[in-house]
MARVOTI-680999 format. One record per residue (C-alpha): residue number from 0; residue in one letter; x, y, z. Coordinates in Angstrom, 1 decimal. Example, Ala and Ser with C-alpha at 12.3 -4.5 7.8 and 13.67 -1.06 7.14 Angstrom:
// residues 2
pt seq 0, type a, u 12.3, v -4.5, w 7.8
pt seq 1, type s, u 13.7, v -1.1, w 7.1
// end
This chain:
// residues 313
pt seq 0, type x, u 30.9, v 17.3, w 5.4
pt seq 1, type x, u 29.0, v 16.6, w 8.6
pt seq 2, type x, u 30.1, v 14.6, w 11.2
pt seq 3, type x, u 27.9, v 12.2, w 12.7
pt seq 4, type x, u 26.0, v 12.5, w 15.9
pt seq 5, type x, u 27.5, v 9.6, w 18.0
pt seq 6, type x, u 25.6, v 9.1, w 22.0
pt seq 7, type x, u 27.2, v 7.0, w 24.7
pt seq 8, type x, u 26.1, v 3.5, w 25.5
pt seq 9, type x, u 25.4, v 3.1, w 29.0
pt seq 10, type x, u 28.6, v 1.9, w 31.0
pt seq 11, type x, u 28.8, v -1.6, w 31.8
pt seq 12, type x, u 29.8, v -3.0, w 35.2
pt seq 13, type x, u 32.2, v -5.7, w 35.0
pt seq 14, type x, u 32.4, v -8.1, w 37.3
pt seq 15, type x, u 33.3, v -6.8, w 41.7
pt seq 16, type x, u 32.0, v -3.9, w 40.8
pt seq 17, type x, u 34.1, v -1.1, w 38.8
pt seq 18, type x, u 32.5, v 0.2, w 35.9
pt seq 19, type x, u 34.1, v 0.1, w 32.2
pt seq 20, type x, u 34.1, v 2.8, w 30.0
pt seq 21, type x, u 30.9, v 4.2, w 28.0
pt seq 22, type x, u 31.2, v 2.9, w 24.3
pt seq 23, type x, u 30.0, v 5.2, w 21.8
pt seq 24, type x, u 27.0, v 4.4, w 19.7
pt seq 25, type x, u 27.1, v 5.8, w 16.4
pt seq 26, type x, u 24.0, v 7.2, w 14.3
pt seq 27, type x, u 22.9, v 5.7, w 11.3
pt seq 28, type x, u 24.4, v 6.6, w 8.2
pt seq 29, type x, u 22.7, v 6.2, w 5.0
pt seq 30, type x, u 24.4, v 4.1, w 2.7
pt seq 31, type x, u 25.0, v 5.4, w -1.0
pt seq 32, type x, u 24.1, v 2.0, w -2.6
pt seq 33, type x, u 20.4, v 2.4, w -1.1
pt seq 34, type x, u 17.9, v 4.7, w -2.5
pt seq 35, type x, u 16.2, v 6.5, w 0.0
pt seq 36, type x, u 12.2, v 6.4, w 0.4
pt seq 37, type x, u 9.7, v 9.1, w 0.2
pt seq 38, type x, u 6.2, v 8.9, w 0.8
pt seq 39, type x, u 5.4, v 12.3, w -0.9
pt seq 40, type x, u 7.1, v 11.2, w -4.1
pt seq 41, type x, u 5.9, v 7.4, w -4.1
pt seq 42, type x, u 2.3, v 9.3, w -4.0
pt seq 43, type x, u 3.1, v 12.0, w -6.8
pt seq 44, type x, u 4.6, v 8.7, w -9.3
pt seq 45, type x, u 1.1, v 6.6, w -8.2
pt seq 46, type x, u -1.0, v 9.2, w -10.0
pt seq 47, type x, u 1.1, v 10.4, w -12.7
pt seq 48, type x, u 1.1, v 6.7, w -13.5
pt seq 49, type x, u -3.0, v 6.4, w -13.5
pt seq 50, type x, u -2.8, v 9.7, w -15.0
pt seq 51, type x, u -1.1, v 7.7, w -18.2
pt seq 52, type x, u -2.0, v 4.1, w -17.7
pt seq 53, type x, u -6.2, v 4.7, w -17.3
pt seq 54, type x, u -6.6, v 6.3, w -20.7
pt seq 55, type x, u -4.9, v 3.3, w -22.4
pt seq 56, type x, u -6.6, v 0.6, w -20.5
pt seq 57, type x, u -9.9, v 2.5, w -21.3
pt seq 58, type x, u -8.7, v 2.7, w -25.2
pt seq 59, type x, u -8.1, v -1.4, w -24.9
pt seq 60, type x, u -11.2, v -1.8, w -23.2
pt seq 61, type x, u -13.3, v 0.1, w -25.6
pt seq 62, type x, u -12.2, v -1.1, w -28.4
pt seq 63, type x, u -13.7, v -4.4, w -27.5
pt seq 64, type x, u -17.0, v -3.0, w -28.3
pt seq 65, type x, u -19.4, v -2.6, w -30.5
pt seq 66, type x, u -21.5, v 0.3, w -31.3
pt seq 67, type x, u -23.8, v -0.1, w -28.9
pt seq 68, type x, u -21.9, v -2.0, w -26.5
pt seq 69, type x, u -20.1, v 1.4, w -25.8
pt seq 70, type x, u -23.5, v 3.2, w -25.0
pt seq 71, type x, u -24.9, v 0.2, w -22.7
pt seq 72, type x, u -21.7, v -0.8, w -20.8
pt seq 73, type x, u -19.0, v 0.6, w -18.5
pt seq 74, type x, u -16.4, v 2.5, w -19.6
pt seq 75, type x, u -13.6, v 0.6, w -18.0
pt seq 76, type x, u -14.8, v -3.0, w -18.2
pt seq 77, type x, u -16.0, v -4.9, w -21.0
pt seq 78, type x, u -19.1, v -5.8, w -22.4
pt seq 79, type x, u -21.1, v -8.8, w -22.8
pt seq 80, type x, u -20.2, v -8.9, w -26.8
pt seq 81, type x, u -16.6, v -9.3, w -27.5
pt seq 82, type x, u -15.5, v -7.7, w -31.2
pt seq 83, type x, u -12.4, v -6.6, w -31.2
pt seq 84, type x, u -11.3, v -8.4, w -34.1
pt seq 85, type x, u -14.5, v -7.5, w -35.7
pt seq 86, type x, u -13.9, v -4.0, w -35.4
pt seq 87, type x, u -10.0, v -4.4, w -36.7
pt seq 88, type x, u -11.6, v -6.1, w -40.2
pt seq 89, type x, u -14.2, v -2.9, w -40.1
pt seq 90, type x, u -11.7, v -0.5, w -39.3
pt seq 91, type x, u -9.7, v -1.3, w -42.4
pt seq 92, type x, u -12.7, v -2.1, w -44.7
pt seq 93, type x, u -14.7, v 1.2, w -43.7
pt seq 94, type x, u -14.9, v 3.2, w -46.7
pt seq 95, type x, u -12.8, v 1.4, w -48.9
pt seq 96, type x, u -10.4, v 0.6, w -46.8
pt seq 97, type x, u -9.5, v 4.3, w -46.8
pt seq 98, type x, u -7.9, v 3.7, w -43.2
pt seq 99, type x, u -5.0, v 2.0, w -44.9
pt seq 100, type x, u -4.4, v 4.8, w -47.5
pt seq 101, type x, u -4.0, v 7.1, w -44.2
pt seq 102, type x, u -1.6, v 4.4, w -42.6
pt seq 103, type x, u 0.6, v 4.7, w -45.5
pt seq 104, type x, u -0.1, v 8.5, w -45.7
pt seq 105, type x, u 1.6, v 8.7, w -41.8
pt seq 106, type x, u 4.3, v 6.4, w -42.6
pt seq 107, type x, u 5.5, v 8.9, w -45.7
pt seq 108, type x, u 5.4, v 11.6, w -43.6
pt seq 109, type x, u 7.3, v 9.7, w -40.5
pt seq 110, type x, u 9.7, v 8.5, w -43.3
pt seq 111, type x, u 10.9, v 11.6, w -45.2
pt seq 112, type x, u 9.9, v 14.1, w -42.5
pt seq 113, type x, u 11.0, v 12.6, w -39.1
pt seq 114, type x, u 13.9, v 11.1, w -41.2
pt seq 115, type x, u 14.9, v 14.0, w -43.1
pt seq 116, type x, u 14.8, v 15.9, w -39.5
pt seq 117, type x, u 16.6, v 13.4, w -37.8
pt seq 118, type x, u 19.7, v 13.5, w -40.7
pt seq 119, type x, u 19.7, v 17.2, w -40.7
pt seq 120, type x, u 19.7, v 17.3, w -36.9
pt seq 121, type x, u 22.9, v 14.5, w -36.6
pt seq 122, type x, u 24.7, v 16.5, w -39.5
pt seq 123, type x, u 24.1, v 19.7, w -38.1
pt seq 124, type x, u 24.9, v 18.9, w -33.8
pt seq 125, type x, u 28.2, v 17.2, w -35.0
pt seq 126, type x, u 29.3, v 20.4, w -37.6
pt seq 127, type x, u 28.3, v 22.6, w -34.5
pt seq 128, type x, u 29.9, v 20.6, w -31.7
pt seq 129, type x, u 33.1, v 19.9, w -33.3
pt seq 130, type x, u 33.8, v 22.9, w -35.9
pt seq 131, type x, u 34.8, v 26.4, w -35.1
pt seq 132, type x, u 33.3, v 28.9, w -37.5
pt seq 133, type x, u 32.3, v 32.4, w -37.5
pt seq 134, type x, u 28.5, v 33.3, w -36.1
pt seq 135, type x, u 28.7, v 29.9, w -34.1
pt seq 136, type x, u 27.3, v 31.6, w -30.6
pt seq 137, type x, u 24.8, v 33.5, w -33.3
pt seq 138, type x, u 23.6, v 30.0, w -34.6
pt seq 139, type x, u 23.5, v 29.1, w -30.7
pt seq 140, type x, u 21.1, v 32.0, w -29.9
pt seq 141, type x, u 18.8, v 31.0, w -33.0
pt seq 142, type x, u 18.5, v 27.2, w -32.1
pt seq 143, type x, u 17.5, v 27.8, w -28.5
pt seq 144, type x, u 15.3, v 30.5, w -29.4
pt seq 145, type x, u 13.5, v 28.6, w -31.9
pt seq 146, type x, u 13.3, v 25.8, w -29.2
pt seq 147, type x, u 10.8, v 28.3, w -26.9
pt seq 148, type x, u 8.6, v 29.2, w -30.4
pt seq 149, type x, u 5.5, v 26.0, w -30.4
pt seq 150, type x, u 5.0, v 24.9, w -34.3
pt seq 151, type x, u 1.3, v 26.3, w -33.8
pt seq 152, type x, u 2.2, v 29.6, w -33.6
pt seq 153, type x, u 4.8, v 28.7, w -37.2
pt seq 154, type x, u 1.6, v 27.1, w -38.9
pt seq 155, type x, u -0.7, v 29.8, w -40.3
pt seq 156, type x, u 2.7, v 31.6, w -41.5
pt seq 157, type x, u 4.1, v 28.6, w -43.3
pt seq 158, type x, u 0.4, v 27.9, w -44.6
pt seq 159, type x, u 0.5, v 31.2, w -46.1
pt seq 160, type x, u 3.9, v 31.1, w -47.8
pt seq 161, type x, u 3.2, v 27.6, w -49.4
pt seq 162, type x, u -0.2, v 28.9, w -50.6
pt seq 163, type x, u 2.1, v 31.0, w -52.9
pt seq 164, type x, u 4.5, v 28.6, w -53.8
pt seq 165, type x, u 1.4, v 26.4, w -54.7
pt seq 166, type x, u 2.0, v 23.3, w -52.2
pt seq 167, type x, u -0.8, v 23.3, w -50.1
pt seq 168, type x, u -2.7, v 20.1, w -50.4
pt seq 169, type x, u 0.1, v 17.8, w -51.1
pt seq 170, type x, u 2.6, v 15.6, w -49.3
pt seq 171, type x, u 5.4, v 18.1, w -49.4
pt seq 172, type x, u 3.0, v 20.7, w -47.0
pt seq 173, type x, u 3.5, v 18.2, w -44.3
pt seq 174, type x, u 7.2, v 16.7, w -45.4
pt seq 175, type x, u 8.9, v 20.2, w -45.5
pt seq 176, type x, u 8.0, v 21.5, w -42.3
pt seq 177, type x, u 8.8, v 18.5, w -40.6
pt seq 178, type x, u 12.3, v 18.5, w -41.7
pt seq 179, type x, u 12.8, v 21.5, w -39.2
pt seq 180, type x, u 13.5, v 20.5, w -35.3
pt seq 181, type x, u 15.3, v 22.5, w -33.7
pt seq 182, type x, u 15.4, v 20.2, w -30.5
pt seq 183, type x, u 16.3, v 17.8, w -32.1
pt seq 184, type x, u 19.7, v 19.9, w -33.4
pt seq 185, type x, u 20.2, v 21.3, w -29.5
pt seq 186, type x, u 20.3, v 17.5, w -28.4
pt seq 187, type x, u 22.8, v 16.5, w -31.0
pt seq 188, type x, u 24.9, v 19.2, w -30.6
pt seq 189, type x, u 24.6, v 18.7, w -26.8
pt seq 190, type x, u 25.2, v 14.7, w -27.4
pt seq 191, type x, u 28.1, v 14.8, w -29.9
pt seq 192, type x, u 30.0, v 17.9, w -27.4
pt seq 193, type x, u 30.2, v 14.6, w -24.8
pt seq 194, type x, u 29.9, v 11.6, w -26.6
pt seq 195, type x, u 33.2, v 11.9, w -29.2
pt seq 196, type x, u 36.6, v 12.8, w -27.7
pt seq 197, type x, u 38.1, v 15.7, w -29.8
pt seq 198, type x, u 41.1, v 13.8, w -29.5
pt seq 199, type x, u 39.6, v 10.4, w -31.4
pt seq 200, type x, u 38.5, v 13.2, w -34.2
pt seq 201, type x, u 42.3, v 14.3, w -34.5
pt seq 202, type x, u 44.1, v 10.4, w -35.3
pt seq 203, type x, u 41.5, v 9.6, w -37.5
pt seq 204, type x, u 42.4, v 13.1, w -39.4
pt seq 205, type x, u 46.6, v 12.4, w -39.0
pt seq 206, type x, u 45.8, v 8.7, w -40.1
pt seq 207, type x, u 44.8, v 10.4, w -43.2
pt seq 208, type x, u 41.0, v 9.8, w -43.0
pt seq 209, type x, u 38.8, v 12.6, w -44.9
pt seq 210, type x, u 36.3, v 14.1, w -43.1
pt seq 211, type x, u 34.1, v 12.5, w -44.2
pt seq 212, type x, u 35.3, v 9.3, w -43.4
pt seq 213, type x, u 36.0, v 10.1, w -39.7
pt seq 214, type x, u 32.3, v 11.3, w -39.5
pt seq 215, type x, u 30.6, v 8.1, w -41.1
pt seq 216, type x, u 33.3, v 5.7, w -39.1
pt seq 217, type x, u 34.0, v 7.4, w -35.9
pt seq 218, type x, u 31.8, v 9.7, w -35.3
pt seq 219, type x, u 28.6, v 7.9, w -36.2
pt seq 220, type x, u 28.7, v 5.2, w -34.0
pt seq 221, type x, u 29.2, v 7.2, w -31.0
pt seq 222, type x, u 26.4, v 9.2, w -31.9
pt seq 223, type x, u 23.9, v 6.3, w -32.0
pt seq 224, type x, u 22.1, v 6.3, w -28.8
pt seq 225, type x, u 21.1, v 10.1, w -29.5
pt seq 226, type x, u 20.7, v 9.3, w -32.9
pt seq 227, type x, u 17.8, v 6.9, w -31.6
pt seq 228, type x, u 16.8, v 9.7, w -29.2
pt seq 229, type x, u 16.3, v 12.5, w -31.7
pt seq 230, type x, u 14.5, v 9.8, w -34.2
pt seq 231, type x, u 12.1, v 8.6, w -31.7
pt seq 232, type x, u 11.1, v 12.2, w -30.4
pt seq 233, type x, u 10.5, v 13.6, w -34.4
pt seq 234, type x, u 8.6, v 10.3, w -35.4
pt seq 235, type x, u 6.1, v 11.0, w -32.5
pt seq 236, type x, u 6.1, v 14.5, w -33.5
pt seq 237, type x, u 5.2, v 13.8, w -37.0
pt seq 238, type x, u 3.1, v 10.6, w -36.3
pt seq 239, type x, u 0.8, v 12.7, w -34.2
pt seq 240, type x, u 1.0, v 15.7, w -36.2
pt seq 241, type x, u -3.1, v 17.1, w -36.3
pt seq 242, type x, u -2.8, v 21.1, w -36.5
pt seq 243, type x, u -0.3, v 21.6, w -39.2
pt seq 244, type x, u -2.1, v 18.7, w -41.7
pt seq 245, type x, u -5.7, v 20.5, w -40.6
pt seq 246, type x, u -4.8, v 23.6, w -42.0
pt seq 247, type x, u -2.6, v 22.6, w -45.1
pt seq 248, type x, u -4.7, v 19.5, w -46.6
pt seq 249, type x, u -8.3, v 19.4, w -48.1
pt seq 250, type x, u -8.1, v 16.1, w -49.7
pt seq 251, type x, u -8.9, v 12.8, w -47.8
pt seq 252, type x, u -6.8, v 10.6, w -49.5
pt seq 253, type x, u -3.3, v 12.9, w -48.2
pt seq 254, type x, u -4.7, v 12.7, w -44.6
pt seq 255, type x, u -2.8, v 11.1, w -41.7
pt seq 256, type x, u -4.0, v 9.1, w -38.9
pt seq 257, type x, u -4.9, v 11.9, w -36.6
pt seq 258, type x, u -6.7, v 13.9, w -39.2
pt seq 259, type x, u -8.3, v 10.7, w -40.8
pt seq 260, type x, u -10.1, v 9.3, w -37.2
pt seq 261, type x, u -10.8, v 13.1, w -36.4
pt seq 262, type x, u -13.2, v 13.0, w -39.6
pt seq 263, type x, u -14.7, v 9.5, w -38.6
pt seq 264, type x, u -15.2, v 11.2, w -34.9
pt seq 265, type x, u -17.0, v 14.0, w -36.9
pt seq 266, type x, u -19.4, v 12.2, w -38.6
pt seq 267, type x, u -21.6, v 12.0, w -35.5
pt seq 268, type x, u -22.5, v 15.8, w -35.6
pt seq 269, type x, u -23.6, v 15.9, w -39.5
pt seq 270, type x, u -26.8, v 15.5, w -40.5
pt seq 271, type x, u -27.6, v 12.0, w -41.7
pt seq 272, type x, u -23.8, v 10.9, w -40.6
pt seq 273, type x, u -23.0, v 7.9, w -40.0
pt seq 274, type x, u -21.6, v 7.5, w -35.9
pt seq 275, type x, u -18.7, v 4.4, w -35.5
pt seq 276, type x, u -17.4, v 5.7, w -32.4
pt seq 277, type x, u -16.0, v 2.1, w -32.0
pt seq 278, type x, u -14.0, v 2.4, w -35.5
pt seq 279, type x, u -12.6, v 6.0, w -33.7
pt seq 280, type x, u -11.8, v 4.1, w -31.0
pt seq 281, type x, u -10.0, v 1.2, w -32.6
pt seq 282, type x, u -8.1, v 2.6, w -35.2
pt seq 283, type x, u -7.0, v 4.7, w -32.0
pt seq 284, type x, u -5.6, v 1.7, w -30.7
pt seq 285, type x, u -4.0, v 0.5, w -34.0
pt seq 286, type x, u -2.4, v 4.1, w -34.2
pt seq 287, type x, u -0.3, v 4.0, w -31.0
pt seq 288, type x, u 1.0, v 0.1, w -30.9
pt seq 289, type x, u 3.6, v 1.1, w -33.5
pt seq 290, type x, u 5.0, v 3.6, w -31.5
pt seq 291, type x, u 4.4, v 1.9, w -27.8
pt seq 292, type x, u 6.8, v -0.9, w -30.1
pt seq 293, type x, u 9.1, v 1.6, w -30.8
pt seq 294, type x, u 9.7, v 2.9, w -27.5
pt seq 295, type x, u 10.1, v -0.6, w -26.0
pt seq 296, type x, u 12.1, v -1.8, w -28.4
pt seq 297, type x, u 14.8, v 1.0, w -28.4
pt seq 298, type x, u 14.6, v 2.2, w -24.5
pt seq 299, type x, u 18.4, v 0.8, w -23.9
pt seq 300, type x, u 19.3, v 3.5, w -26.7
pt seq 301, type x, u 17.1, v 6.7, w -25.8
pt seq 302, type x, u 17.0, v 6.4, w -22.5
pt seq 303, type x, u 21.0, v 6.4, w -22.6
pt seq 304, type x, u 20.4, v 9.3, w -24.8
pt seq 305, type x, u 18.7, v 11.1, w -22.6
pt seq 306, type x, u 21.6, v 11.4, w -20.2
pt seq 307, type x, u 23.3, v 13.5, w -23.0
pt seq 308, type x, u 25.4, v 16.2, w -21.0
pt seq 309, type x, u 23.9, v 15.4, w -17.4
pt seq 310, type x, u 27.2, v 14.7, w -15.7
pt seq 311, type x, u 29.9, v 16.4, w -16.1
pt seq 312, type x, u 33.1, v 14.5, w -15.7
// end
């Protein structure tokens, strides 16, 4: 530890005369409690916020628009017709109302597959982060590995091997792979090493609880704020899930949200299509207020989750 830099005071003449002693002036110290400013990173958080916050005002603005309101008018201010709530009641009437069909498509696959991912993952971190077993540092080596492999490069195998089992074009082509997250097992085994004392685990067990008691009411409440965590980074996944759904379903009515809108986006470049950029564009909208909701609603849980295994006490 440094000391700090202390420089003498000019000396003072008391009164007939005789000069005191210099006093010591000592440098500024920064004080722990205050953050400290930098211009270079006030700069660098300025344009990764317009870097998210521009798309999404243009996505509100737009979707005030009509169809040729979006050819005639700015692109981040509004135009002179406002019909937001007209395109809404279009949005879900288009087609017969085949936007609400894929609604309820994404929600299955959000509900089985980022559920069924988020179970697996909380059963398997805890089993891993408080069991000893053989192959554990081998099950270590596969998880983290399988964290550095993207799902795209996973897609056109899996695609393959359900063609054989005969499940391409149905739900469970979408459900099944979804079930699989491996970063969502690293962060609940990472969560679970910090967040439940050994020692808690071992009076529940000479109280006489089972194991599975002492998991469902000991463990399971500790693990809540990851639990959160891992189930809002798998519903994103899943709700915005466009490559694996492109290449496994044929039929409309099994399409999600991102594969529906890309199909209404697509209509432009057909021959005789029909072009309701401004439906795109809304149902856009619709499709990210449920998780902007989500996120707001459960920060106090995942952002405490996020802290998993960061200090080390």
């Amino acid at each position: 530890m440094t000391t700090p830099v202390t420089t003498p005071a000019p000396a003072a003449t008391a009164p007939g005369g005789v000069r005191s002693a210099p006093r010591l002036r000592r440098a500024k110290r920064h004080r722990p409690g205050r953050p400290r400013r930098s211009k270079l990173l006030t700069a660098l958080t300025s344009l990764v916020v317009l870097y998210t916050v521009v798309p999404l005002i243009w996505l509100v603005v737009n979707a005030t628009k009509t169809q040729s309101g979006l050819a005639n008018s700015s692109g981040l201010w509004f135009a002179d017709d406002f019909a937001l709530w007209d395109n809404i009641r279009d949005t879900f009437t288009y087609h017969d109302g085949v936007f609400t069909r894929w609604l309820l498509n994404t929600l299955l696959y959000v509900v089985l597959g980022a559920g069924g991912a988020t179970l697996l993952a909380v059963l398997g971190g805890y089993a891993l982060a408080k069991f000893d077993f053989p192959g554990k540092r081998g099950v270590f080596a596969t998880v983290i590995g399988a964290v550095a492999v993207p799902g795209t490069a996973l897609a056109v195998p899996t695609f393959l091997m359900f063609s054989k089992m005969g499940l391409t074009d149905t739900p469970w082509a979408v459900i099944l792979p979804s079930l699989v997250s491996p970063f969502g097992l690293y962060l609940m085994w990472v969560f679970a090493t910090e967040a439940i004392p050994t020692e808690l685990l071992e009076a529940a067990r000479m109280d006489g609880a089972g194991e599975a008691r002492t998991f469902f009411q000991v463990a399971l409440p500790l693990l809540a704020p990851g639990i959160v965590t891992v189930l809002l980074f798998t519903t994103v996944a899943t709700w915005n899930n466009y490559f694996l759904p492109l290449i496994m379903l044929k039929d409309p009515d099994w399409y999600p949200l991102t594969l529906g809108l890309s199909a209404w986006n697509s209509q432009a470049e057909t021959v005789g299509g029909e072009v309701v950029f401004n439906l795109v564009i809304t149902g856009s909208l619709i499709t990210i207020l449920p998780l902007v909701a989500a996120f707001l609603f459960l920060q106090k849980y995942w952002q405490s989750g996020l802290a998993a295994g960061s200090v080390k006490e």
